[in-house]
N, C-alpha and C positions, 0 to 999 in steps of 0.2 A: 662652439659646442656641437659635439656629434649628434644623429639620430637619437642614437643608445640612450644616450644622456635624459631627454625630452622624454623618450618615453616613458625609462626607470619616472624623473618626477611625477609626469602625466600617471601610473601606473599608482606612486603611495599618496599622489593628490587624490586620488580615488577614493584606494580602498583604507587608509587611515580614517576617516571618520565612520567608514562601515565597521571596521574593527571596534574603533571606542564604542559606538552606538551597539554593538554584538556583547560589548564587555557589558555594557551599562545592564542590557535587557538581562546577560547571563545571570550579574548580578541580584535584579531582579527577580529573575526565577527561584536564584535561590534562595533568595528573601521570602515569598511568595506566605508560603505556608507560615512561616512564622508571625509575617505579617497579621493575614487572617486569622490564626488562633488567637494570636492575644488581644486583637477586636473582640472577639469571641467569650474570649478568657475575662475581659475588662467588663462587659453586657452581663454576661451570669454570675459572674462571682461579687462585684459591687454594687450592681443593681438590683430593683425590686421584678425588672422584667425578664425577659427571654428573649436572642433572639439565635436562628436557625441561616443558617447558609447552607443549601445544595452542595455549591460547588463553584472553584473558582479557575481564573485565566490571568493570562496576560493579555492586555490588551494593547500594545506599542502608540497607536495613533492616533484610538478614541477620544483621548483629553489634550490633544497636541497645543502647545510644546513640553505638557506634561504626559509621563508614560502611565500607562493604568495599569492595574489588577480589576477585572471584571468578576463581580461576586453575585453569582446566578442564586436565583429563588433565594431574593433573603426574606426573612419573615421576622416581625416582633410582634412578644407575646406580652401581656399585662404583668405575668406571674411565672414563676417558674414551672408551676404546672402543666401551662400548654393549655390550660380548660377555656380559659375567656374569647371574647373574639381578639380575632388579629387586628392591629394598632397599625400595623403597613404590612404589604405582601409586595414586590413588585421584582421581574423576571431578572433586570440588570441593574447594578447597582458599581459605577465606576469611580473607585478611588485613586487620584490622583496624584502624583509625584514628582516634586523638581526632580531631574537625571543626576543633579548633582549628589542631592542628600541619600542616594541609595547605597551609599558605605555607612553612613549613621548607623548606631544601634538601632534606634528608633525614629524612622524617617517621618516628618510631618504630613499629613493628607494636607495638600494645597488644590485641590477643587473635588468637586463631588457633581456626578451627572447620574440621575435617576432614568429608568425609563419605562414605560409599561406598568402599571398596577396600580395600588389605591394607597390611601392613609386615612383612616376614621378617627376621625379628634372628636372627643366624647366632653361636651365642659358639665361637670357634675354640680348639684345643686348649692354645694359649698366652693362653686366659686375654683376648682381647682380641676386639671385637667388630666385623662385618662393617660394620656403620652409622657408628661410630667410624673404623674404619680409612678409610672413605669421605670424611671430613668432617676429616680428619686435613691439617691446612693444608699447605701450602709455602711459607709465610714466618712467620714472625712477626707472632701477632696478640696484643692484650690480651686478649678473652673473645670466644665466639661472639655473644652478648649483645652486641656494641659493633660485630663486623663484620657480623650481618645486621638494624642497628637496632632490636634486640629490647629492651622496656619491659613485659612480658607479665603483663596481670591476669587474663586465664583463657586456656583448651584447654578445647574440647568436642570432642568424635569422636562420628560416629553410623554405625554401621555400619560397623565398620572391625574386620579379621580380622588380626588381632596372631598373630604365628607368632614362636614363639621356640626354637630350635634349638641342645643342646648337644653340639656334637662328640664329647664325649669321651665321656660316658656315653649318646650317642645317644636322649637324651630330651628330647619335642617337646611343647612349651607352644601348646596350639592355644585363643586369646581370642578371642570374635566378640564384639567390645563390641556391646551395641546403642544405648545412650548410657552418655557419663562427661564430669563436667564438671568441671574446677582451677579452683579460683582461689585465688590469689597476694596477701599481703602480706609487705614488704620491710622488714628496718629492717639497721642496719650488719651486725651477722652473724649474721640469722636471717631466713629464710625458709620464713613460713607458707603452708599449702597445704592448701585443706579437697576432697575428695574426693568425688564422689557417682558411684558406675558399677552399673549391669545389664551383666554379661556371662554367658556359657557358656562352659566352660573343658572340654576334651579332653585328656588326658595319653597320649602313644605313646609305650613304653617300647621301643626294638627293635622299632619297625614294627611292634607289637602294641599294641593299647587296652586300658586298665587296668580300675578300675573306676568311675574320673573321666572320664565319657564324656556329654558335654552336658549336664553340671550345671550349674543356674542358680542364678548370683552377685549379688546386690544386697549393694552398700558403700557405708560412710559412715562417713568418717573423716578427723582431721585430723592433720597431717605438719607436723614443726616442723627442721625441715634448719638445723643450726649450721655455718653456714661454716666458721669460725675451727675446729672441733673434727674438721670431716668426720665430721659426725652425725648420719643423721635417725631422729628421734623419733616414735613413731607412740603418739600419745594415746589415751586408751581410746577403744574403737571398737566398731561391730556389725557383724558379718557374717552375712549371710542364705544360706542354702544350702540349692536347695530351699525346703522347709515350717521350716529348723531354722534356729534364732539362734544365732549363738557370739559372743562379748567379745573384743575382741583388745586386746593393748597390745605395747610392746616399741621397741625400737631397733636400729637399722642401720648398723653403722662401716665406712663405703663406702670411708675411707682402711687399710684391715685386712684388707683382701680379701673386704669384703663381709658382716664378720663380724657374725649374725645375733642376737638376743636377742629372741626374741618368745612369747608365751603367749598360748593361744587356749585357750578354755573356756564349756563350754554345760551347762545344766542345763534339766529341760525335763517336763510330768507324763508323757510319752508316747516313743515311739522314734525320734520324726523328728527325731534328731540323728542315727543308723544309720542309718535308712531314708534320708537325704537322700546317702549315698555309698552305694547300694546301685545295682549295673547295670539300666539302664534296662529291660532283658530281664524282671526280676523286680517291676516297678510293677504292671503286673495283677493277679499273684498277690497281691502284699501289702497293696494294696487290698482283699484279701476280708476284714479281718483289723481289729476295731476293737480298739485297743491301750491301754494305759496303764502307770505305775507312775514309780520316782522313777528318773530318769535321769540320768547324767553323763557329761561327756566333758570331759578335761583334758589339755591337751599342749605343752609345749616344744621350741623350736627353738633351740639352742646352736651357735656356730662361725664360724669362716671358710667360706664358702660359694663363692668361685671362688678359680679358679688350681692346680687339681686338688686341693681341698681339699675337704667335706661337714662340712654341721652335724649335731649330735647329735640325733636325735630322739626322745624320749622320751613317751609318751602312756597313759594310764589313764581308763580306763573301768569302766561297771557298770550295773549297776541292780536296786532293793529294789521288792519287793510289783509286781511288774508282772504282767500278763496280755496276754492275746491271745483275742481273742472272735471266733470263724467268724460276719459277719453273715448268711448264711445258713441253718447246724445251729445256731448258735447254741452249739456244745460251746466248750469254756473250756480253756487252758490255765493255772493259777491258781499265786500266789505264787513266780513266777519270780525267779530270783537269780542275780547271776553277776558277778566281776569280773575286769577284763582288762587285759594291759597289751602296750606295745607297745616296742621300742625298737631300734635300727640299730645299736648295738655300741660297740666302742673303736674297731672300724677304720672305722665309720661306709659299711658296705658289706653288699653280702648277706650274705657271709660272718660278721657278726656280728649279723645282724638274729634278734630274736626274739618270740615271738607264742605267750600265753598266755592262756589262760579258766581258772579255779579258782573252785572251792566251786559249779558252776552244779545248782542242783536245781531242782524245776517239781513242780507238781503237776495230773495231767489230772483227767479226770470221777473215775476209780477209778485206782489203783496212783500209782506213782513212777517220779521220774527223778532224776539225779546223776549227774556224772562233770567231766574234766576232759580238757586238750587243751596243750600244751605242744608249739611247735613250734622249733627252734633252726639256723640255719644254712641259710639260703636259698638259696645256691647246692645245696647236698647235703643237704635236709634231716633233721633226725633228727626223728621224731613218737614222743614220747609219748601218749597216748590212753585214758582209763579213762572204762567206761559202766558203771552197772548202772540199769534198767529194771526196770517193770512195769506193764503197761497192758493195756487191752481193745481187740480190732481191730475192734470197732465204732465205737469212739471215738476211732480212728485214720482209720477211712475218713470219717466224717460231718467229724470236725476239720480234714482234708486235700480234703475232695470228690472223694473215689478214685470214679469211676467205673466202671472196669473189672472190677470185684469187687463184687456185687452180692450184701446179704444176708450180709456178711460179719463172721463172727463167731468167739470164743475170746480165748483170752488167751497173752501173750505175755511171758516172764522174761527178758532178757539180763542174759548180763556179761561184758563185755569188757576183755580187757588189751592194750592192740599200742602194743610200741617197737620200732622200726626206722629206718635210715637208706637214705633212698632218692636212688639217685645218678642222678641227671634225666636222663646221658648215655646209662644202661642200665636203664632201667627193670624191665628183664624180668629183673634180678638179681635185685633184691627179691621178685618174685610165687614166681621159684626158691626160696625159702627161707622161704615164708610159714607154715610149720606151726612153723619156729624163734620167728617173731617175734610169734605172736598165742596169747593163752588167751581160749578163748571158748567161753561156756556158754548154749546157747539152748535155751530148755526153750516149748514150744506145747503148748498145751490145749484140744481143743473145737473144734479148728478143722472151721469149715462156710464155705461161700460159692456162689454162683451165677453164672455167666457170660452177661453179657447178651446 
């Protein structure tokens, strides 16, 4: 075989799939619009919401090995008026295409990539939700899946601020994914779904932040959704929080009202299962502080969880032979102990919520510590509380890095008894009656100090 020969092939080995790939995208393009309108056309004419598209592209590589149309500033509205707040806003919005199905009439979207913007999921005090009620047809359809040509092997989102809003107990689910990716396999009545997200989660309970305040979330998990049973199954799983891992498993009866089954559990040599819900306020200090010992954390979620319903939650903790080392003084607080437990009640509300520490002793450089803390009824709390102490206030300030008190020295004996019920609407009841509700014996010795 000649040169000639070599190159001709070398030459349509080339540019043959650039051609087909140039046919496909053509196609494409001139698909494009019709595409997009009848999205368009499908959203406002069958639905009770709205939704707005700027402006659209091709996007060739975005969703590789599927080809996209990028559908810039899409917006959905409640109503067709445009007056409510927006339901989602976000800049890109990439729908996905086998190369093959772009001769179909109507080709199937096979993934969907979000990027940039928000979704406010609003759940109303009947139980039914703002995006739903949106999306809520006027005629008679077989599935959503069949009227917006959905075939879907993945969902990615990158930067996208999940707001989720409950009416009734006015607590706000604030998600800043920064990525999370689905993907999807199908057989007759099961539908798999493996999971990978980084988000930061924010809890406002009452227009007040908790102490879940831009905690960081890495997930990884797989979801086995039974059609036939309205079931999804959530397989063992890791969840990262923070510095700390917990195990999840559990199931979801989305036909039950949502009714919850799930257990999450961490064991870990150190405290950053606590330290990882601890208020960002408090990361400095507890950074001064190298930690160990045998840690646990275990908790259940039981119930129907919408429709003015709450799951049971029940959780216990502890920890054996633990410490806390000032990396600084370098002072110790040694053979720490203490187990706790948590739980919402029968009526699964404040009212029944309650919050326990038992048997907690420590041992610092010299003396002791023990007591206990029993709190019951969060609306009105009643505090149980028992201390007895005995330490050195040298070894209190170098432990703490008390500054203010310089040279400070003696020793210090409490013992403390206080039950009381304090009624949150009058505070100042309680402090009236404070010699009824507390025995408390504090004895000082030696004490000297210096002011800087």
């Amino acid at each position: 075989m000649n040169k000639n020969y070599w190159k001709k092939f070398i030459f349509w080995l080339v540019t043959t799939p650039v051609l087909i790939f140039s046919v496909f995208l053509a196609v494409l393009y001139w698909n494009q619009d019709t595409i997009v309108q009848e999205l368009i056309d499908t959203v406002n004419e069958d639905f009770e919401g709205a939704v707005v598209i700027e402006e659209s592209r091709i996007s060739p590589f975005e969703s590789f090995p599927y080809v996209s149309i990028d559908l810039e500033g899409v917006k959905i509205y409640p109503d067709k008026l445009k007056t409510g707040s927006q339901l989602l806003n976000v800049e890109d919005m990439y729908l996905g295409f086998n190369i093959w199905d772009l001769f179909l009439a109507a080709p199937k979207i096979q993934s969907l990539k979000i990027k940039n913007g928000f979704v406010k999921l609003v759940q109303h005090k009947d139980g039914s939700f703002n995006i739903t009620n949106a999306l809520t047809s006027r005629k008679q359809i077989e599935s959503i899946n069949t009227e917006f040509n959905l075939n879907l092997s993945s969902i990615q989102l990158t930067n996208i601020d999940l707001i989720k809003l409950n009416e009734e107990n006015n607590v706000l689910l604030d998600f800043f994914v920064k990525e999370a990716q689905f993907k999807f396999k199908s057989s007759p009545n099961h539908v798999m779904v493996a999971l990978e997200s980084k988000f930061k989660l924010s809890i406002v309970v009452e227009d007040d932040t908790t102490f879940i305040k831009n905690k960081h979330f890495d997930v990884k998990t797989q979801l086995d959704y039974k059609s036939d049973e309205q079931l999804l199954v959530i397989q063992p799983s890791v969840l990262a929080v923070e510095r700390a891992l917990f195990r999840m498993k559990g199931s979801v009866d989305i036909d039950n009202d949502m009714e919850l089954d799930i257990q999450l559990e961490g064991e870990k040599p150190n405290f950053d299962l606590f330290l990882a819900f601890a208020p960002e306020e408090l990361t400095p200090l507890l950074q001064r502080y190298e930690n160990g010992g045998e840690v646990y954390f275990r908790t259940t979620v039981k119930g129907k969880s919408i429709n003015g319903h709450n799951p049971t939650i029940d959780a216990d903790f502890g920890c054996e032979q633990a410490f806390f080392d000032n990396r600084v003084s370098h002072k110790k607080l040694d053979e720490l102990f203490f187990k706790g437990h948590f739980t919402n009640g029968s009526q699964r509300n404040a009212s029944t919520m309650e919050f326990s520490l038992e048997d907690v002793s420590a041992k610092p450089d010299v003396g002791i510590f023990s007591g206990s803390l029993h709190v019951r009824n969060f609306q009105s709390p009643e505090i149980d509380l028992k201390i007895r102490s005995e330490f050195e206030l040298d070894f209190l300030a170098n432990f703490l890095n008390l500054t203010e008190l310089q040279d400070l020295k003696g020793s210090v004996a409490l013992t403390m008894n206080f039950h009381d019920i304090v009624d949150l609407t009058q505070p100042e009841k309680s402090i009236e009656k404070v010699n009824e509700s507390y025995f408390t014996e504090l004895e000082v010795k030696n004490l000297s100090f210096r002011m800087p």
